[in-house]
C-alpha positions in Angstrom: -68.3 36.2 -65.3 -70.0 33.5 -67.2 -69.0 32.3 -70.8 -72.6 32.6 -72.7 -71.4 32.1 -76.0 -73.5 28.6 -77.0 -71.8 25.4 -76.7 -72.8 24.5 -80.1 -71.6 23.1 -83.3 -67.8 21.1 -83.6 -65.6 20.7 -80.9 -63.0 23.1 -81.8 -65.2 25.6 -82.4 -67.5 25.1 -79.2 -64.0 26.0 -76.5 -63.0 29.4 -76.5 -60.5 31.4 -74.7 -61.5 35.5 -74.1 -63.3 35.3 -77.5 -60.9 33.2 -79.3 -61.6 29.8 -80.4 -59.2 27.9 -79.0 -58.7 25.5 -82.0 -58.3 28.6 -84.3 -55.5 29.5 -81.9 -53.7 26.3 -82.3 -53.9 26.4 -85.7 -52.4 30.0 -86.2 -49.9 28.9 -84.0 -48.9 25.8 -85.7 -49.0 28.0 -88.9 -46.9 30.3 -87.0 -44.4 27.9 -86.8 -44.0 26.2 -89.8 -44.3 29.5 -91.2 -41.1 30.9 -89.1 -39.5 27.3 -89.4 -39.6 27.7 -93.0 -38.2 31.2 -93.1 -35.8 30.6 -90.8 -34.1 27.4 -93.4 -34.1 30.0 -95.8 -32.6 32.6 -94.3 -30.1 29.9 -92.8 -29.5 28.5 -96.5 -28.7 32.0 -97.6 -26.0 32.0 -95.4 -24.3 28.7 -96.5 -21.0 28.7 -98.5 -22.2 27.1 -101.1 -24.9 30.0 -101.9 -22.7 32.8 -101.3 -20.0 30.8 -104.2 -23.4 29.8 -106.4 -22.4 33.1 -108.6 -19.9 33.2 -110.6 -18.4 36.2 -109.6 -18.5 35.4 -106.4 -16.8 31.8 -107.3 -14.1 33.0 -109.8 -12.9 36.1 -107.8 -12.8 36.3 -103.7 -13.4 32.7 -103.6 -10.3 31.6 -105.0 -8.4 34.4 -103.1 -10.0 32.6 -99.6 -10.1 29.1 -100.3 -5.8 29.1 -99.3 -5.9 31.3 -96.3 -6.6 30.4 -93.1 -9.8 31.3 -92.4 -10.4 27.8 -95.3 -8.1 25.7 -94.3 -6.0 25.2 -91.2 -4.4 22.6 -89.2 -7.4 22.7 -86.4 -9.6 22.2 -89.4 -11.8 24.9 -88.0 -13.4 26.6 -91.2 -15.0 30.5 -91.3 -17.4 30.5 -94.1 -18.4 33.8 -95.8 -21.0 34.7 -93.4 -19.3 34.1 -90.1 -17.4 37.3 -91.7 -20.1 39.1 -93.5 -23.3 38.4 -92.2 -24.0 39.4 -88.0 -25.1 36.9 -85.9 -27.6 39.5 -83.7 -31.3 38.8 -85.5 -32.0 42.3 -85.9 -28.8 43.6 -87.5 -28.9 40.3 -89.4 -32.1 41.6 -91.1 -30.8 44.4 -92.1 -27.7 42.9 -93.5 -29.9 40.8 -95.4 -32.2 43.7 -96.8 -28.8 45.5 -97.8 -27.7 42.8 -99.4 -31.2 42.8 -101.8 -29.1 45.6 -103.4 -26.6 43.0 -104.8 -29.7 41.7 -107.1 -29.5 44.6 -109.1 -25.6 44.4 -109.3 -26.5 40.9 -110.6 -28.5 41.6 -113.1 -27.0 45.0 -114.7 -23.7 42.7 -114.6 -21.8 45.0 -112.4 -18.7 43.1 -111.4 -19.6 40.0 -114.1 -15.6 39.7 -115.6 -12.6 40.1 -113.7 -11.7 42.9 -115.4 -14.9 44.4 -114.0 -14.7 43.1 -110.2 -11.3 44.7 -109.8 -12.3 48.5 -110.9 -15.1 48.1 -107.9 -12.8 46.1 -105.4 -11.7 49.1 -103.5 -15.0 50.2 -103.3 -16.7 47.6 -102.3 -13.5 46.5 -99.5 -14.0 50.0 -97.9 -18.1 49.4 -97.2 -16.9 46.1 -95.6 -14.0 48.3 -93.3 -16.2 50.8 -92.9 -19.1 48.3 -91.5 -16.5 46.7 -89.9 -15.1 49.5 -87.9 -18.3 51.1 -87.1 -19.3 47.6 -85.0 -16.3 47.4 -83.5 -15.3 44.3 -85.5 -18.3 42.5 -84.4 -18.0 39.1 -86.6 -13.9 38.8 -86.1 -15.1 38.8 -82.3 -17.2 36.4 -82.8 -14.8 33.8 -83.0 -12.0 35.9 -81.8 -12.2 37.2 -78.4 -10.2 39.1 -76.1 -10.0 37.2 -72.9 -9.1 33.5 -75.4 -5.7 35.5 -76.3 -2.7 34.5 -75.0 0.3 36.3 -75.7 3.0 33.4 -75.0 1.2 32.6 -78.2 1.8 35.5 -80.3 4.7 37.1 -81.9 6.3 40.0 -79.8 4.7 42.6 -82.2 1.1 41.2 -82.1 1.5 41.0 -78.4 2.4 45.0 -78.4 0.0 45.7 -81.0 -2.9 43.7 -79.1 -2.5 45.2 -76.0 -2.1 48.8 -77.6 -5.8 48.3 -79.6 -7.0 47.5 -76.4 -6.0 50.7 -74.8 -6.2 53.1 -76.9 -9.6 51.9 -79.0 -8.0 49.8 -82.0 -10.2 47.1 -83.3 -9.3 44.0 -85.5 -10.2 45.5 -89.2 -7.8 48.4 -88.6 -4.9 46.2 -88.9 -6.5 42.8 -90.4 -7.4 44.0 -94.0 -6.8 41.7 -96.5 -6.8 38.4 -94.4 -9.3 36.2 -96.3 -9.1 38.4 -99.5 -6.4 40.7 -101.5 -5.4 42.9 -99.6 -6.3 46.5 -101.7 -5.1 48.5 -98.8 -2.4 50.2 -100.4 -4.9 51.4 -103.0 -6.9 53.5 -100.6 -6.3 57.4 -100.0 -4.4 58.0 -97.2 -7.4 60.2 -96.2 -9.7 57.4 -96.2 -6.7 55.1 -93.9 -6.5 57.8 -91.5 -10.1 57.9 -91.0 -11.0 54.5 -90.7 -8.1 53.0 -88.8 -8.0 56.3 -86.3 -8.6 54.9 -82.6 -12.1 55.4 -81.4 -12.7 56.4 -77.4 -15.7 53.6 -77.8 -13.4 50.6 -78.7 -11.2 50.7 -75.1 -11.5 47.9 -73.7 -10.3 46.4 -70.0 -7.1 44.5 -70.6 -8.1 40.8 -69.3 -6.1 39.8 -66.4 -5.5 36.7 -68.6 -3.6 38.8 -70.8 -1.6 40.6 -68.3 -0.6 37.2 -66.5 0.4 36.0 -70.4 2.4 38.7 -70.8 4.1 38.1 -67.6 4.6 34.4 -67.9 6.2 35.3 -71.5 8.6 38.0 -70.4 9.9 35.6 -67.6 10.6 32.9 -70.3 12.2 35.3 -72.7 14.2 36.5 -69.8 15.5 33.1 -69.3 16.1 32.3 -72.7 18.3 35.9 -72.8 20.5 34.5 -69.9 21.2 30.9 -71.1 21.6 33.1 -74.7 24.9 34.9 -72.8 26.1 32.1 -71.0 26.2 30.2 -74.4 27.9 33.3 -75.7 30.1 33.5 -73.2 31.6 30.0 -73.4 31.9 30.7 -76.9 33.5 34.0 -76.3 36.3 32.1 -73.6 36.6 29.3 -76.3 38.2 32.2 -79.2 40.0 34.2 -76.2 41.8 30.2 -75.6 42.3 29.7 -79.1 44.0 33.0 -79.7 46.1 32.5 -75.9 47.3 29.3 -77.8 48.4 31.1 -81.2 50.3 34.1 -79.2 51.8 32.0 -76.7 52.9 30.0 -79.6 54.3 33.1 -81.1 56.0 34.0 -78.2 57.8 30.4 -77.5 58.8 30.8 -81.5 60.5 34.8 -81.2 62.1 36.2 -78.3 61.4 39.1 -79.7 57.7 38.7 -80.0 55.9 41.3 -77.7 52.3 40.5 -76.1 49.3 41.8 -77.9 49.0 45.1 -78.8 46.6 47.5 -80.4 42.6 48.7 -79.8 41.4 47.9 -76.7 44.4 45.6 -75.7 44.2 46.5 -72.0 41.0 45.2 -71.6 39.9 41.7 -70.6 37.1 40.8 -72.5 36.8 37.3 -71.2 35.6 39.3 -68.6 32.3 41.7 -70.7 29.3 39.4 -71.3 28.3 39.7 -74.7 25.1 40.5 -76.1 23.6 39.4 -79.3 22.2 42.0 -81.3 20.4 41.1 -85.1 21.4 43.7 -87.8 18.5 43.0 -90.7 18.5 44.2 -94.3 16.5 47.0 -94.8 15.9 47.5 -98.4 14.2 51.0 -99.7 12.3 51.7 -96.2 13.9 55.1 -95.4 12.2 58.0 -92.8 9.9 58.6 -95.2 8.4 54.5 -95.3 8.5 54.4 -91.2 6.0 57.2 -90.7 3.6 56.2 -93.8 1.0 54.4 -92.4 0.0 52.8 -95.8 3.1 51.6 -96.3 4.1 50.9 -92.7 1.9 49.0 -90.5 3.8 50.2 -87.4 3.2 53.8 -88.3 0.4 54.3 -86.0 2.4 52.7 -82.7 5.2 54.6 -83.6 3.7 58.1 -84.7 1.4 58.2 -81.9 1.8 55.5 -79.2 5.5 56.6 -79.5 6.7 53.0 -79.6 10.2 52.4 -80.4 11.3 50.4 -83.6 12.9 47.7 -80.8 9.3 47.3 -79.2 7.4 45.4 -82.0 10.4 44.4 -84.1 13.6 43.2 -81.9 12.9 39.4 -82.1 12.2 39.3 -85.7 15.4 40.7 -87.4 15.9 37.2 -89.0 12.6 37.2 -90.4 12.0 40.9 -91.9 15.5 40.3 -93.0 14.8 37.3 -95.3 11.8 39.3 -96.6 13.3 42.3 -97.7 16.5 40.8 -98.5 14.3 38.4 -100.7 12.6 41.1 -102.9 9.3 40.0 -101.1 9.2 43.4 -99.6 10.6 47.3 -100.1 13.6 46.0 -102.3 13.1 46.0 -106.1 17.0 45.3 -107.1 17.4 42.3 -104.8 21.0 40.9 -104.9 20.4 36.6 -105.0 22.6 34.9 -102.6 22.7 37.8 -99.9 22.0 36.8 -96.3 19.2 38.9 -94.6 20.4 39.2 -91.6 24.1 39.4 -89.4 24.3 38.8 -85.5 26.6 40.2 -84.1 28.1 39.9 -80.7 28.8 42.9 -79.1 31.1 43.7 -75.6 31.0 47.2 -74.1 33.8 48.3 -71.4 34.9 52.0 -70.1 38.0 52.8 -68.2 38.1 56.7 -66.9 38.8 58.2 -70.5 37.2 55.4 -73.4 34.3 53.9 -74.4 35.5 50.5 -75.8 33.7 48.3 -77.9 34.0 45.0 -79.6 32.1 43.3 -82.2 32.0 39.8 -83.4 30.3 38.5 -86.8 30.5 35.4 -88.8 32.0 35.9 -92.1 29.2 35.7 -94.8 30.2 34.0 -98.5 30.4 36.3 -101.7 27.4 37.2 -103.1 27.9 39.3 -106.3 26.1 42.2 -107.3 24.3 41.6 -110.7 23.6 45.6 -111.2 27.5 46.3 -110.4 30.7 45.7 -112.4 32.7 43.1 -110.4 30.2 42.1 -108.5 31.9 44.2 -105.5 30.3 47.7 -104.6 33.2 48.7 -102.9 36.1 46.8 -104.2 38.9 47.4 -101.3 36.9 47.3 -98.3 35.2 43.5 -97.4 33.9 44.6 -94.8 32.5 48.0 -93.0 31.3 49.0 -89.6 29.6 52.2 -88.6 28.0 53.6 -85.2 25.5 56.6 -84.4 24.9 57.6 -81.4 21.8 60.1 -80.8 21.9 63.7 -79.9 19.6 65.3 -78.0 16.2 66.7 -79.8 16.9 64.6 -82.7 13.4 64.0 -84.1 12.0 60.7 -83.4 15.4 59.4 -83.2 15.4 58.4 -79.4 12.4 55.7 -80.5 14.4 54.7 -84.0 18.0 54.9 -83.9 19.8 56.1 -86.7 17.1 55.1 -88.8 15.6 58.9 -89.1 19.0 60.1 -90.8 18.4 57.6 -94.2 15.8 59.4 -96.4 13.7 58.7 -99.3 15.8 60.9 -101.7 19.1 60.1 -100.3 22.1 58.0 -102.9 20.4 54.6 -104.3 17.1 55.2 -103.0 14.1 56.2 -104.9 13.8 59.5 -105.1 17.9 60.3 -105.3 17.9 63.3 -107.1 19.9 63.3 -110.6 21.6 66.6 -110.2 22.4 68.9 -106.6 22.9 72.0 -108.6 23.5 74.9 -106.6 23.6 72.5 -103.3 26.1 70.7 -103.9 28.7 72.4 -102.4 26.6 72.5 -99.1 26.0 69.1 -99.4 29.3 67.9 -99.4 30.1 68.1 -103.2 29.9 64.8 -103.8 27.4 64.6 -106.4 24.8 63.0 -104.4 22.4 63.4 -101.2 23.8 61.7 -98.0 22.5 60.9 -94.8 20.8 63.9 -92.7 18.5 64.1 -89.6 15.2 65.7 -90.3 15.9 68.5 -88.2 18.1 70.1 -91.0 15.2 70.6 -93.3 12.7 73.1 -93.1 10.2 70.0 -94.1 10.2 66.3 -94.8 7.5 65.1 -97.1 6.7 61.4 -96.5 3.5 60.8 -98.2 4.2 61.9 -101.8 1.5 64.2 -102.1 2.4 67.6 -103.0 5.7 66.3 -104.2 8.6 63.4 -103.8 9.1 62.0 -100.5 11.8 63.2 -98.4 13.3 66.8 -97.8 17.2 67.1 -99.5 16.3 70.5 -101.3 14.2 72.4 -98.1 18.3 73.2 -96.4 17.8 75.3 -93.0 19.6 78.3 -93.3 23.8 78.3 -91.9 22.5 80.0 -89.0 19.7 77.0 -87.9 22.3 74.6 -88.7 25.6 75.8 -86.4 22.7 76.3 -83.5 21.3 72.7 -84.2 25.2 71.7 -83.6 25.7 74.3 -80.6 23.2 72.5 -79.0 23.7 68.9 -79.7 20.8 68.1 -82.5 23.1 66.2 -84.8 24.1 62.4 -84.3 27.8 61.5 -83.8 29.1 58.5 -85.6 32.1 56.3 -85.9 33.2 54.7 -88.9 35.8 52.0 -89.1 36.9 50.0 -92.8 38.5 47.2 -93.3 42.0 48.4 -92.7 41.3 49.1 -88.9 41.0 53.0 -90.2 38.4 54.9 -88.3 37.0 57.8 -88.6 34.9 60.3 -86.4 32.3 62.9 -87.5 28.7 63.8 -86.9 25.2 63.9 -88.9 23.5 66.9 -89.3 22.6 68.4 -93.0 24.6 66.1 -94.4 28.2 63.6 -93.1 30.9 65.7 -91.8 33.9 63.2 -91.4 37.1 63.5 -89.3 35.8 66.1 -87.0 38.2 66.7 -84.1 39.9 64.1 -81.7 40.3 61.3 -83.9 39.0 57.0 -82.7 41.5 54.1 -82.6 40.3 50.9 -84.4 40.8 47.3 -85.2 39.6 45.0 -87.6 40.5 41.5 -88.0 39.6 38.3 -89.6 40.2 34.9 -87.7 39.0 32.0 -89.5 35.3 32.7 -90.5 35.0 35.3 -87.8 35.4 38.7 -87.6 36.8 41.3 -85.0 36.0 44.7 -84.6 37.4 46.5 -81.8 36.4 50.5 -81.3 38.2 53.1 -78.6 36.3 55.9 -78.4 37.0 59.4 -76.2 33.9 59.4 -73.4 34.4 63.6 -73.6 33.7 65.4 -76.0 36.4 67.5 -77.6 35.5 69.1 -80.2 32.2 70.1 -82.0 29.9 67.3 -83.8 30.5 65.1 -80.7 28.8 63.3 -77.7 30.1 63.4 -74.3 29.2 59.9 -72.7 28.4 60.1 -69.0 27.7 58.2 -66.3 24.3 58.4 -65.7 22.8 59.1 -68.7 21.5 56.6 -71.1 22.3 57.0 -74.9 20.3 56.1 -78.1 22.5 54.2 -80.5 22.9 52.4 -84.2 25.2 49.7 -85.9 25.4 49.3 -89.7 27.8 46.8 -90.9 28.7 46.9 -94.9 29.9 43.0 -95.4 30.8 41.5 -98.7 32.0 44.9 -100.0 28.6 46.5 -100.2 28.1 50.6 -100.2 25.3 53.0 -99.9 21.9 51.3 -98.2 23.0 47.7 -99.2 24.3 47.0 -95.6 22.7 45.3 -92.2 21.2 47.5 -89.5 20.3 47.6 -86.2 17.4 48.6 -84.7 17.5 51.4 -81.7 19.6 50.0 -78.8 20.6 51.8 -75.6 23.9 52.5 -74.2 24.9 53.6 -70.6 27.5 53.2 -68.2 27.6 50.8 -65.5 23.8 50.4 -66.0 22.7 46.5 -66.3 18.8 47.8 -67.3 20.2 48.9 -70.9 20.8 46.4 -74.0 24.8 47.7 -74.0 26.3 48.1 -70.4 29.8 49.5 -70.7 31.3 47.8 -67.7 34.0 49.8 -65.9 37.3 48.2 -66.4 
């Protein structure tokens, strides 16, 4: 078929192409494209730092709060600007974002957030639309720059490692845990309705674990493995440099006294020379009871614990020197800090078992004097430098087989928040001493640990005596040893409240040589009376240390985190060696 259409008048009208003049086309599309070209510089300039700050509210709030994190100014010198964050990168979502953000114009001009005063009674509000957006794409901007398969763990802490790899199995994304990176954080201001609702998991978010991750993680447990060992050995030749140094002094003795009679005492007989130590970190734990572990607003590892059933030790074993310094500090969970106190104690322990004993041996620097400002003297408890305490977990003890001892200190117990002022007619069944001491959760018909319906914790809600003697029957309580400065120890058990001296008694040592101290412990592997753990070979034990240096009482002590204990078994943290 023939064009008929007359070749007639100018050139770019004569040429045609299925009934369009060709030069018409080329003009539309040049149009076209300086039109889209133009749009495009604008949209591009709307997305430029120095527009989003062109506002003062913009410039005099959130900017100041982001111009000294990381996502300014770093040592890469790698800089996220406000739209890397809040703007998508996809055209079509990016055109949405933009036609939602038309709304701000009004905000502008009614003067909606135009004073500081004003910004902060809508910052909540306006942080949970940019969580909520945030969850619902999966984190899509911090992806954007932060992708899976570029993590390495031999990079990251051991809790972001755990926490990473957990988000990626269980459907986790970044805002659940990264609020308040580039901003102020206003998480603690949300309900904990609203927390539990955005920062549930979500079936969509799993995501393959990259074989780069897995191979990090192996790489980074093989180095940390070898870091443990040449950790021993170096503890060991400092352990075989005391056990000289005290050879010396009693050989000394014995050339000086005829009389003089080799060593004597707890755990004599065995030769520790022989038990490779093992360094454990005891923290300061300020006011972060029961109560503060399972609150998920207050407790970032909430969610890993409550429901990936992590244990304390998972996410936390390599940082006691750091949360230490925090709380000990004031930074965090400890209004009445005491200046001068160190945040963290490691101590050295040895475990060894003959047919009858556990024996145990700690060793800790001595610490220098810091006085208490909030106590007369300075010393909590004036006759005793120094005291050290074990739990070991029953069975069926709530959550205490991921935590340790750490589910029998409670928001209402002595010096914490919620201490009640007066037991009345509980005293007597709480030991009649005035004030609420440690108790498993168990012995409480109900542990509040949000604060809603009324103070955290559970001292008042008492199980009935029946409850109680089958929760003891059947092994629910923890059994603990206590031994003060005097090498006195004493044996009892947890349950609704202490119970001390129950049954076969402990032997004990303590000892200060130089700037170190000894703690020796001879404990009865049966059990002989009620309140009291049989250990036995082949089982494997949950268990705590609290040490009270520099003559501290109550929660003003160092603490471990969960630890295992087992016989002859090399896979747990404390091997009692047979001897």
């Amino acid at each position: 078929m023939t064009d008929e259409t007359p070749k007639t008048g100018r050139l770019w009208r004569r040429w045609v192409w299925y009934g369009v003049p060709v030069g018409g086309a080329a003009a539309a599309f040049a149009a076209g494209i300086i039109f889209w070209g133009g749009f495009n510089t604008a949209m591009e300039a709307t997305n430029t730092m120095e527009f989003c700050v062109s506002c003062h509210e913009m410039r005099e709030n959130v900017f100041k709060e982001y111009e000294h994190t990381i996502h300014h100014e770093n040592r890469s010198g790698v800089q996220a600007t406000c739209s890397d964050c809040h703007v998508p990168d996809p055209w079509v979502h990016k055109m949405v974002r933009k036609v939602q953000a038309t709304r701000e114009l009004y905000g502008k001009v009614m003067g909606s957030i135009s004073t500081p005063e004003k910004f902060e009674e809508e910052r909540l509000r306006l942080a949970t639309n940019v969580w909520t957006a945030m969850k619902k794409t999966d984190s899509r901007e911090c992806r954007n720059c932060h992708t899976i398969v570029s993590m390495n763990p031999r990079f990251q802490k051991p809790r972001a490692r755990q926490q990473h790899l957990t988000a990626m199995e269980t459907g986790q994304t970044c805002i659940d845990c990264h609020k308040g990176i580039a901003h102020s954080d206003v998480r603690d201001r949300a309900p904990e309705e609203l927390l539990e609702a955005l920062e549930a998991p979500n079936p969509r978010h799993i995501k393959t674990v990259p074989q780069s991750f897995l191979d990090g993680l192996d790489y980074i447990a093989r180095v940390e493995a070898e870091e443990a060992a040449a950790a021993i050995e170096a503890a060991q030749a400092a352990e075989a440099a005391v056990e000289a140094r005290i050879a010396a002094a009693v050989e000394t003795a014995l050339s000086a006294s005829d009389d003089a009679a080799a060593p004597s005492g707890a755990g004599a007989a065995i030769d520790w020379s022989a038990i490779p130590p093992v360094t454990v970190g005891l923290f300061y734990p300020g006011q972060t009871p029961w109560e503060w572990v399972l609150n998920g607003k207050e407790h970032g590892g909430a969610r890993a614990f409550t429901r990936g059933g992590d244990q304390c030790s998972v996410c936390h074993a390599k940082e006691t020197d750091a949360m230490g310094a925090k709380l000990v500090s004031g930074e965090k969970a400890e209004p009445t800090p005491i200046p001068g106190k160190r945040g963290a104690v490691n101590v050295a322990i040895q475990a060894a078992h003959d047919a009858d004993n556990l024996y145990l041996r700690l060793r800790w620097k001595e610490g220098g004097h810091a006085p208490v400002p909030f106590v007369e003297g300075g010393r909590m408890d004036p006759e005793n430098p120094v005291k050290l305490a074990m739990m070991i977990v029953g069975e069926g003890v709530e959550k205490a087989e991921q935590a340790g001892c750490w589910s029998s200190c409670h928001m209402d117990s002595r010096s914490m928040p919620n201490a009640p002022d007066d037991l009345g007619d509980l005293d007597a069944a709480l030991g009649g001493h005035g004030y609420v001491q440690k108790y498993i959760p168990d012995s409480r018909t109900e542990i509040e640990f949000k604060g809603r319906e009324r103070p955290m914790g559970g001292w008042d809600l008492l199980r009935d005596e029946g409850e109680l003697a089958a929760f003891l029957e059947n092994g629910t309580f923890m059994d603990f040893t206590r031994l003060d400065a005097s090498g006195t120890a004493r044996r009892g058990y947890l349950l609704e409240r202490r119970h001390e001296d129950a049954g076969h008694p402990v032997e004990g040592s303590m000892v200060l040589e130089g700037d170190t101290w000894t703690a020796v412990l001879v404990r009865p592997l049966a059990a002989n009376a009620p309140g009291q753990i049989a250990i036995e070979p082949g089982k494997v034990y949950t268990v705590g240390f609290a040490l009270h240096d520099d003559h501290a009482a109550a929660r003003f002590h160092h603490v471990s985190l969960d630890l295992r204990l087992a016989l002859d078994d090399a896979s747990v943290e404390l091997n009692a060696i047979a001897h």
